[in-house]
C-alpha positions in Angstrom: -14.1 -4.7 2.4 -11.7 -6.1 -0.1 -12.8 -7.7 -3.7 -9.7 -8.8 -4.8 -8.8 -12.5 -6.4 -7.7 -14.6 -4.3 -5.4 -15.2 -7.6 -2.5 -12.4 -7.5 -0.6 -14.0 -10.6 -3.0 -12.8 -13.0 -4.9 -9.8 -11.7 -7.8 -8.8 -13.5 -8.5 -5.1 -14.4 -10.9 -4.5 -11.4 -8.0 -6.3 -9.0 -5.4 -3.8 -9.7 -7.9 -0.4 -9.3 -9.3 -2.2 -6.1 -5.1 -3.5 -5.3 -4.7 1.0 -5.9 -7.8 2.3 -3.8 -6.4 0.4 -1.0 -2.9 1.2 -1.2 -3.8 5.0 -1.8 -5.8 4.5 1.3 -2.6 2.7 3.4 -0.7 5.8 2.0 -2.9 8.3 3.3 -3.0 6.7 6.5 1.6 6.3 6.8 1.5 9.9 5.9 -0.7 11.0 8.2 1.8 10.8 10.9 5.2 12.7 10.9 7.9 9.8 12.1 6.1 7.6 10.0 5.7 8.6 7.0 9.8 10.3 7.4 11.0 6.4 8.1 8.9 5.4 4.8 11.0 8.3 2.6 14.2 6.6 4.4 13.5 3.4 4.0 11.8 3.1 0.6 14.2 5.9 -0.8 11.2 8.1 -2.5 10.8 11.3 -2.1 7.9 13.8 -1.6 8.1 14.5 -5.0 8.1 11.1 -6.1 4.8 10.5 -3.9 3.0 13.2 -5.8 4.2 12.4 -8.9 3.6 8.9 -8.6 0.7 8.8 -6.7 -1.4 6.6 -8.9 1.5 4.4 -10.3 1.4 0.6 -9.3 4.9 0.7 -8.2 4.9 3.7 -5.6 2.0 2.1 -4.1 3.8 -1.2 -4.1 6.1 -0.2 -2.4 4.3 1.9 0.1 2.4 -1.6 0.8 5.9 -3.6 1.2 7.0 -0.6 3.5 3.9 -1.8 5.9 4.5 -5.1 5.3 8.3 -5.0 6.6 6.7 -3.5 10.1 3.8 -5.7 11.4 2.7 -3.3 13.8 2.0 -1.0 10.8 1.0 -2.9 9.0 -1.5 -4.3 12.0 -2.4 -0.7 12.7 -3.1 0.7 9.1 -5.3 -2.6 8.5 -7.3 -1.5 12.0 -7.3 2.4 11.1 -8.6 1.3 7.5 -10.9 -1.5 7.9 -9.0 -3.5 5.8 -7.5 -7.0 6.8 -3.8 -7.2 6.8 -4.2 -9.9 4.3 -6.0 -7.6 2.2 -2.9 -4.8 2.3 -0.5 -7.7 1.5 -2.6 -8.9 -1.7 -2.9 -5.6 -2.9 0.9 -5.4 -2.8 1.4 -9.0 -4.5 -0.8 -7.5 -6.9 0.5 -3.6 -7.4 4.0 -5.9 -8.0 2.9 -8.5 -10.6 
């Protein structure tokens, strides 16, 4: 499902929007339950309004990506729920962070 480089260091154009659709898509799936997505606001430190607001910026969705990542069965379960491969969430992240 995923089309990103296997070469996060230098991300091309298509990498990042691809790195975004899937981390918009991880997003969508932490918020769609209540305890999760209230540890994400305590651990990350955003805020609702920061999650509207910076929806669509590379490091909001970073960091929603390393917020999975620090939880493997999150990170296990958003991969399943998504159709992505873990590996795939974790690129995207290495990517949203270059």
């Amino acid at each position: 499902m995923s089309s990103l480089s296997s070469n996060p260091e230098k991300p091309r154009r298509g990498d990042r929007d691809a790195a975004a659709a899937i981390a918009l898509t991880a997003l969508a799936w932490t918020l769609s339950e209540d305890m999760r997505a209230r540890r994400l606001l305590d651990l990350t430190g955003l805020t609702p309004e920061d999650l509207r607001a910076g929806a669509g910026e590379a490091h909001i969705l970073g960091a929603v990506l390393d917020f999975l990542a620090g939880h493997e069965p999150d990170l296990i379960a958003c991969a399943e729920a998504t159709g992505y491969k873990p590996a795939d969430l974790i690129t995207a992240r290495d990517i949203l962070q270059a």
